[in-house]
VOPAGU-2260 file (C-alpha; in pm, 1 decimal, decimal comma):
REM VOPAGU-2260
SITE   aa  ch    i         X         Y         Z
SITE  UNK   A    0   -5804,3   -5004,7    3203,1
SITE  UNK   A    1   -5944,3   -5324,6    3067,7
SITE  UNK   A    2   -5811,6   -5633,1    2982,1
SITE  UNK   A    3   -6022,3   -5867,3    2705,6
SITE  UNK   A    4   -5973,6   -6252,6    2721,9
SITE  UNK   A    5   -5948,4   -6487,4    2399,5
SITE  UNK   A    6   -5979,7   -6810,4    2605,0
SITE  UNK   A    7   -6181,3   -7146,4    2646,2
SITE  UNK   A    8   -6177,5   -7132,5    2967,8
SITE  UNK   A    9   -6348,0   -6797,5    3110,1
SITE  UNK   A   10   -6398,0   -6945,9    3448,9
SITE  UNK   A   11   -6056,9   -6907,1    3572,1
SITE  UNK   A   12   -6063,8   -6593,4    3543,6
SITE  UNK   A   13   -6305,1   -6541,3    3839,5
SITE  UNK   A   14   -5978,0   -6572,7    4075,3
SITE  UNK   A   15   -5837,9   -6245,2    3991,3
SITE  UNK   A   16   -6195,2   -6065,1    3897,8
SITE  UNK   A   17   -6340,0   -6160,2    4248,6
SITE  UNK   A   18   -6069,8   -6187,6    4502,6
SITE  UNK   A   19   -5807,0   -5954,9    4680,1
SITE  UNK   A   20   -5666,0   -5591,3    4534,7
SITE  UNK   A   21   -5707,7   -5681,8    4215,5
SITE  UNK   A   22   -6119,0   -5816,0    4311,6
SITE  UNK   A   23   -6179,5   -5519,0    4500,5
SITE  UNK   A   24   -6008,7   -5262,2    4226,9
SITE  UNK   A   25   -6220,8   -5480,9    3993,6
SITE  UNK   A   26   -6588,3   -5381,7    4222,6
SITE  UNK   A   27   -6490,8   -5003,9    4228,3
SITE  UNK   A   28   -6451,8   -5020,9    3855,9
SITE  UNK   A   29   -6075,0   -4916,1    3828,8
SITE  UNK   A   30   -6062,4   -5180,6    3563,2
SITE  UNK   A   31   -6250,1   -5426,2    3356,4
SITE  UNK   A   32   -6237,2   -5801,8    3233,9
SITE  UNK   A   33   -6414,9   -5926,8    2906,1
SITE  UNK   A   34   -6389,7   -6291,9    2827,2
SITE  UNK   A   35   -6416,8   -6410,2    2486,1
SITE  UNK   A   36   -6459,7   -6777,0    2384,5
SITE  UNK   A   37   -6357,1   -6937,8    2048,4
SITE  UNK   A   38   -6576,9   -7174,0    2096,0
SITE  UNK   A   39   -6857,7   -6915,5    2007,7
SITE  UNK   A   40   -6712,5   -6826,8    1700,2
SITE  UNK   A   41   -6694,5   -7200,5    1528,7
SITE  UNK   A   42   -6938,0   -7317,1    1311,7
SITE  UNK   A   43   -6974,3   -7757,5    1335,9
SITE  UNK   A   44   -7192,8   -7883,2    1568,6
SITE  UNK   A   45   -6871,1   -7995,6    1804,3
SITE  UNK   A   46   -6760,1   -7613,3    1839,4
SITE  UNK   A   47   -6436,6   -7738,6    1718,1
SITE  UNK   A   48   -6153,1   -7495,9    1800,3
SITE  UNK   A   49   -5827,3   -7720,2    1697,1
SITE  UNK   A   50   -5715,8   -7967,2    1463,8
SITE  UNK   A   51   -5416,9   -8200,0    1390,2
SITE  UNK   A   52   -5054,0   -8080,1    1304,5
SITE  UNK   A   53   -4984,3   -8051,5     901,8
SITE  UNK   A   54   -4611,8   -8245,1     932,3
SITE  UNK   A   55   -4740,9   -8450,7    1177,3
SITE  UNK   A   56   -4647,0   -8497,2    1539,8
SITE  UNK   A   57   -4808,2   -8502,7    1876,2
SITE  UNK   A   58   -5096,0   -8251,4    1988,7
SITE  UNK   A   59   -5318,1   -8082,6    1825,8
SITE  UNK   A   60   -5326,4   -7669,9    1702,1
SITE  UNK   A   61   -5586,3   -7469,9    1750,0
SITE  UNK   A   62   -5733,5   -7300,1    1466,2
SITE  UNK   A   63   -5705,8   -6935,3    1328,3
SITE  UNK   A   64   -6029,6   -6865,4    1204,3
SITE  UNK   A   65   -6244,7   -6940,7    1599,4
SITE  UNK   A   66   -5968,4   -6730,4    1738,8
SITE  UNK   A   67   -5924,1   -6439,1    1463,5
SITE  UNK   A   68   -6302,3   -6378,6    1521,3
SITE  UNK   A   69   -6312,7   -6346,0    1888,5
SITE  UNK   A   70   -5977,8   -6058,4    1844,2
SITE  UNK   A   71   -6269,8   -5883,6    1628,2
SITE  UNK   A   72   -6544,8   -5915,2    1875,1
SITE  UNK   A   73   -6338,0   -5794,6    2095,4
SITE  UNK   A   74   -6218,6   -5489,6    1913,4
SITE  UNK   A   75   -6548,7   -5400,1    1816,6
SITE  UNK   A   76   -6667,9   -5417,9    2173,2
SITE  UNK   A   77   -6373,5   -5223,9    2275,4
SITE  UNK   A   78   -6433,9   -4940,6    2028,3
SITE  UNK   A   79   -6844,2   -4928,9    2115,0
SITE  UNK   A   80   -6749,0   -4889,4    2539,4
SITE  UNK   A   81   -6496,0   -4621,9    2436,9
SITE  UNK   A   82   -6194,9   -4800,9    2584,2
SITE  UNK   A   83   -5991,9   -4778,4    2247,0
SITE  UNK   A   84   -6008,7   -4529,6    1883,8
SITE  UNK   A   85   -5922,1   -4626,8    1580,8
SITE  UNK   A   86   -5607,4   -4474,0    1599,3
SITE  UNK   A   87   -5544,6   -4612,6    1940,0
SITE  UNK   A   88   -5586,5   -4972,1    2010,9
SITE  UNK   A   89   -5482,9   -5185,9    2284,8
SITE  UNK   A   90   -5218,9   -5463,6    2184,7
SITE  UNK   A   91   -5332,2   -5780,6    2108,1
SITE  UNK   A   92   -5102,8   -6006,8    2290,9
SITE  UNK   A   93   -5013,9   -6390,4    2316,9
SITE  UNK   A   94   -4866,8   -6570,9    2619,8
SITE  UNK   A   95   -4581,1   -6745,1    2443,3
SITE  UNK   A   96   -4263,0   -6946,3    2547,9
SITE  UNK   A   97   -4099,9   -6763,5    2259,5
SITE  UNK   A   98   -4214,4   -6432,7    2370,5
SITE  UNK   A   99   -3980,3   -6197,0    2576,9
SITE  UNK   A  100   -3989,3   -6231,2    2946,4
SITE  UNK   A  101   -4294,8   -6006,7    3164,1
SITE  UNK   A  102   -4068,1   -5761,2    3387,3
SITE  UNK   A  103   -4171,8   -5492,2    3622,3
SITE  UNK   A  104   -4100,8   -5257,7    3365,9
SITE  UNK   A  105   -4353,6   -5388,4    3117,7
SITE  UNK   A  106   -4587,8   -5381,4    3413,7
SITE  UNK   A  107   -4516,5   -4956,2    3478,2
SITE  UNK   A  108   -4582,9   -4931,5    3093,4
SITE  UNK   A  109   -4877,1   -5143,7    3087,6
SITE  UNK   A  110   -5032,2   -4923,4    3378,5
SITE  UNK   A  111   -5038,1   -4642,2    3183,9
SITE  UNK   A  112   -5229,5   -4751,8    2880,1
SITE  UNK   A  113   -5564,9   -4877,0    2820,6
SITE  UNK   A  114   -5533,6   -5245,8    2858,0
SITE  UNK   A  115   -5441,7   -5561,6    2617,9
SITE  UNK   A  116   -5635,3   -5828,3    2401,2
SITE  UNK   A  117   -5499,7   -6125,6    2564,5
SITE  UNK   A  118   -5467,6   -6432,1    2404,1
SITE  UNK   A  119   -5466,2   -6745,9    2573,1
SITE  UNK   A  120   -5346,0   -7060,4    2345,9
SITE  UNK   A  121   -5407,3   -7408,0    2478,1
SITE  UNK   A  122   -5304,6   -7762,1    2337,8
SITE  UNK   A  123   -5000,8   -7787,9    2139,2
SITE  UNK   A  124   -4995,9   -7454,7    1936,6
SITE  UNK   A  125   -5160,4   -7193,8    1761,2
SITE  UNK   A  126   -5217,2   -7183,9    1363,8
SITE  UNK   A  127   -4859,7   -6928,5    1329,5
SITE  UNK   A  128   -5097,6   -6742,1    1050,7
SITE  UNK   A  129   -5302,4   -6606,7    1348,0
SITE  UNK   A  130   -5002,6   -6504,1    1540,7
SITE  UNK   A  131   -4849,9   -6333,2    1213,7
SITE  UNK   A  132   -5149,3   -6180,8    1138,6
SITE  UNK   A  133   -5352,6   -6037,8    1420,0
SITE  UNK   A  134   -5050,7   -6083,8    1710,0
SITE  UNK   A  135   -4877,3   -5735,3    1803,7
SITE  UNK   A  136   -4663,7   -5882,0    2096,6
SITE  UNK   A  137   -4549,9   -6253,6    2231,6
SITE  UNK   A  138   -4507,1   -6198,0    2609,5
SITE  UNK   A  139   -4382,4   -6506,5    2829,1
SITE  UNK   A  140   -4290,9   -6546,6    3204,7
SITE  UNK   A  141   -4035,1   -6719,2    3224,5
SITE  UNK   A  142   -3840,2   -7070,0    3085,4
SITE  UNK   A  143   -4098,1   -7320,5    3177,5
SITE  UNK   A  144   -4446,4   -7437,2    2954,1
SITE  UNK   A  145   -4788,4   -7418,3    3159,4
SITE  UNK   A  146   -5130,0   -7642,5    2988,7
SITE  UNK   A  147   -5265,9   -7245,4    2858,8
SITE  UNK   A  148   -5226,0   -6918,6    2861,4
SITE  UNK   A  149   -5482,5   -6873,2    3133,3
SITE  UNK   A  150   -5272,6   -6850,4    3443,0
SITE  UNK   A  151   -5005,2   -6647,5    3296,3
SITE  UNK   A  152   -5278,3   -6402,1    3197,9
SITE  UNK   A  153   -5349,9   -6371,6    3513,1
SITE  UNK   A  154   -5024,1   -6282,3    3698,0
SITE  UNK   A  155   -4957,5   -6034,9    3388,6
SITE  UNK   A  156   -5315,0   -5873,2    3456,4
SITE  UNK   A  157   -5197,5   -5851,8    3867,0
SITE  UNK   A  158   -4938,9   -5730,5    3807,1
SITE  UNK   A  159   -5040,5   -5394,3    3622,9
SITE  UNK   A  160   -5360,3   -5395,5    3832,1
SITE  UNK   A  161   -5201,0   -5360,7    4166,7
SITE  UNK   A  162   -4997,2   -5026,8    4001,4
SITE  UNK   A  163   -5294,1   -4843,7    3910,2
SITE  UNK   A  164   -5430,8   -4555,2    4065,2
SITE  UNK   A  165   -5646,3   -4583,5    4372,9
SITE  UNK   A  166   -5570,0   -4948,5    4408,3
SITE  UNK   A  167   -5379,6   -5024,9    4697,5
SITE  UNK   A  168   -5417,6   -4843,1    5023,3
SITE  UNK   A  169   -5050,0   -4694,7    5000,2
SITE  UNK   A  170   -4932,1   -4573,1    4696,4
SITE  UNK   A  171   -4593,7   -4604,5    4796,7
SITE  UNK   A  172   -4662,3   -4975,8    4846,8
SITE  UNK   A  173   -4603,9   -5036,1    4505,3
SITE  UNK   A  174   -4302,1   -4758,8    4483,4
SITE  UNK   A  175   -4128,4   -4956,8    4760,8
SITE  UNK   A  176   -4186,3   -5294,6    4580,7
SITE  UNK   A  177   -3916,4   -5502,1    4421,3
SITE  UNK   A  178   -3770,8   -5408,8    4066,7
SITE  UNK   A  179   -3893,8   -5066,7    4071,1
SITE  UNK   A  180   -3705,5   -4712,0    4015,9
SITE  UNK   A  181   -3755,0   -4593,3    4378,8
SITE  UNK   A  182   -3494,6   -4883,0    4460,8
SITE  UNK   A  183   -3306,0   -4888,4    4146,2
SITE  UNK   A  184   -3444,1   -5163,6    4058,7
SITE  UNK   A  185   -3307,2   -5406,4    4323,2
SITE  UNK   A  186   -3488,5   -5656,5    4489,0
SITE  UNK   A  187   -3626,7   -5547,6    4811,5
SITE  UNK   A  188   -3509,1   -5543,7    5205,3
SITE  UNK   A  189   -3673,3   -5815,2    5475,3
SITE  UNK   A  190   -3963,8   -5715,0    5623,9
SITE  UNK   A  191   -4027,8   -5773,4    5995,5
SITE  UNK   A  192   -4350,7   -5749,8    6214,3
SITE  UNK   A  193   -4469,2   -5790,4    6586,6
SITE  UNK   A  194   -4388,7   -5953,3    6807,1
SITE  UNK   A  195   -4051,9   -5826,0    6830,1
SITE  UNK   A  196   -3898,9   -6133,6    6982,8
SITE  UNK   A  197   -4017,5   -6493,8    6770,1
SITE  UNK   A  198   -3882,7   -6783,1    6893,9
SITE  UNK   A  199   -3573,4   -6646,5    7024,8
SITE  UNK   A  200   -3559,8   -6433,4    6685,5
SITE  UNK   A  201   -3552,2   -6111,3    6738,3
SITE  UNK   A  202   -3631,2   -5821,5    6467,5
SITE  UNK   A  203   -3282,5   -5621,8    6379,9
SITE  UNK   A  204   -3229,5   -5305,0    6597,8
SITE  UNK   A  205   -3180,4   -5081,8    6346,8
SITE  UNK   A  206   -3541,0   -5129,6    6310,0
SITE  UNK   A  207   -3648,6   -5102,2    6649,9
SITE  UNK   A  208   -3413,9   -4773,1    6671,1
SITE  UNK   A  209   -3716,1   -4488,4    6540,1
SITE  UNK   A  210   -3416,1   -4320,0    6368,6
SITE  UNK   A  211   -3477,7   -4267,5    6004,5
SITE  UNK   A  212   -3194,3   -4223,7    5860,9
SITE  UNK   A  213   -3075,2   -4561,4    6029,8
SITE  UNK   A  214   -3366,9   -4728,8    5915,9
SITE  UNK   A  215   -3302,1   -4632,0    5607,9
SITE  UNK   A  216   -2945,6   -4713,1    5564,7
SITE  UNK   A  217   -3001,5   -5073,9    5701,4
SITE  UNK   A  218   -3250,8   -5112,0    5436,0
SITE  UNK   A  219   -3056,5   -5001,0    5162,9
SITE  UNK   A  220   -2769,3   -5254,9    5268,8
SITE  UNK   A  221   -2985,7   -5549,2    5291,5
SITE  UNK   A  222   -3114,1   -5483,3    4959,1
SITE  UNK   A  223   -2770,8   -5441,2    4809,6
SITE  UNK   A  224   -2657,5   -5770,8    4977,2
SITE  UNK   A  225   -2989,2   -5937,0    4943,8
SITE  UNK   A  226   -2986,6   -5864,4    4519,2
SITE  UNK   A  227   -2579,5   -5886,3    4512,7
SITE  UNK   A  228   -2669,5   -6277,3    4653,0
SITE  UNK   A  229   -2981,4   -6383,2    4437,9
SITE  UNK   A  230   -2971,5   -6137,3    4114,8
SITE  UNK   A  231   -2597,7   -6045,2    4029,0
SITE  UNK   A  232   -2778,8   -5936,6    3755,6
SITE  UNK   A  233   -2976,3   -5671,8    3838,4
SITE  UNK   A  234   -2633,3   -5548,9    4056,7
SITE  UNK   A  235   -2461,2   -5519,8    3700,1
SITE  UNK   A  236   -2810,0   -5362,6    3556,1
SITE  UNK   A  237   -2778,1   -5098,1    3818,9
SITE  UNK   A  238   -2400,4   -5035,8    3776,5
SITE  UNK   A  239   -2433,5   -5012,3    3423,0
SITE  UNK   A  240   -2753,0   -4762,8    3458,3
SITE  UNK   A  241   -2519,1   -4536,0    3687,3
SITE  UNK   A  242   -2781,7   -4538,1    4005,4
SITE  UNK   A  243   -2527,8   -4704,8    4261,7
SITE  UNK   A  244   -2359,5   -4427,3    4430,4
SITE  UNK   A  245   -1979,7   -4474,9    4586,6
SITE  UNK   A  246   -2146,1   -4564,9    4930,3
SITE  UNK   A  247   -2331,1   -4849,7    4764,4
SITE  UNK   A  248   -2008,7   -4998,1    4660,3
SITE  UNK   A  249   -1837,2   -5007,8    4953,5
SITE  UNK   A  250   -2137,9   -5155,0    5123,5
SITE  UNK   A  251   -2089,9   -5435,1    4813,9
SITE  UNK   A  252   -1749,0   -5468,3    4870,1
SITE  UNK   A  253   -1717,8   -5574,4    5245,2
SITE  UNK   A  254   -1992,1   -5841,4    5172,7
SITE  UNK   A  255   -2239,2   -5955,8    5360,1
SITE  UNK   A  256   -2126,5   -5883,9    5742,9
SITE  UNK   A  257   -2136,2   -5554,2    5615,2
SITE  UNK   A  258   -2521,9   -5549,2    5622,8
């Protein structure tokens, strides 16, 4: 797995290279990070990288040519180590408010490829003829702008990191997680942890019961309440997919004193 950087900012990226799962999966060489700057592909004296807006308007765009250059570096470089063929080459991908939302899905898929050419814009735009011609995929996380592409980069690359192999102490960390198939892709049940009484709080009993089954049923309903509560959506996902059994829906149903 390796992940190459088009960005003019390489520095940031020392926060997920260095520092927790994704730093240490990063030392044991699980995965890789190249950075790529456009500024080393420009040819003025000023490294220039952008330009005004043809049309007008505020901000400036940055240009094609700086950034086309560093997608061929990085290819190159990415053929020489081995990482990609010819015939197989990671995506080259932009972080985009027009591109279709990161899930947990995308993250499962990602994990079991090779890796992406990520491109991180900055300023107003990009010059659209790089996007149409060198950009396979517009990914974006969410309805809101950030100043670059750096950060969201960064919780894309975390987020198929952590569900690699060998990464986290428990495998079935990740199974358990949020989204995922193992809990048909609802959102996950509370957690709880010692002590077992917190300021007059105490941790449910089912928890504190050592019965399994119990344990397990509890968790199921919290999730089911929890999701039915903050996603409605992913409910109706689940319905629709078929995995919520009769049991579910009475649980669903008899709302939240239920659980």
């Amino acid at each position: 797995m390796r992940f190459d950087l088009i960005t003019l900012f390489p520095d940031m990226f020392s926060a997920v290279r260095d520092q927790g799962v994704s730093g240490r999966a990063h030392a044991r060489g699980i995965w890789a990070l190249e950075c790529w700057n456009p500024r080393d592909y420009t040819t003025d004296v000023h490294r220039t990288v952008d330009d005004r807006p043809y049309g007008g308007g505020p901000g400036m765009v940055m240009l094609a040519e700086p950034l086309t250059q560093a997608v061929e570096a990085a290819r190159a470089a990415r053929l020489q180590a081995g990482v990609d063929t010819r015939d197989a080459r990671a995506p080259v991908v932009l972080l985009s408010p027009a591109g279709r939302t990161h899930d947990q899905a995308r993250a499962r898929r990602w994990a079991a490829g090779t890796g992406a050419i990520l491109i991180c814009g900055r300023y107003e735009g990009i010059d659209q003829r790089f996007i149409d011609c060198c950009v396979d995929e517009e990914v974006s996380l969410g309805d809101f702008v950030l100043s670059g592409g750096e950060l969201g980069a960064m919780v894309l690359m975390d987020s198929v990191v952590r569900l690699l192999p060998g990464v986290l102490n428990d495998a079935e960390s990740a199974a358990q997680d949020s989204f995922n198939p193992a809990l048909d892709g609802l959102l996950d049940s509370p957690h709880y942890t010692r002590p077992e009484i917190w300021r007059g709080n105490a941790v449910p009993e089912p928890l504190l019961s050592g019965h399994h089954a119990r344990i397990a049923a509890w968790r199921r309903a919290q999730s089911l309440m929890l999701t039915a509560a903050r996603r409605p959506d992913l409910i109706e996902r689940a319905r629709a997919s078929g995995t919520l059994d009769a049991c579910d829906e009475r649980i669903l149903d008899q709302g939240p004193d239920r659980a």
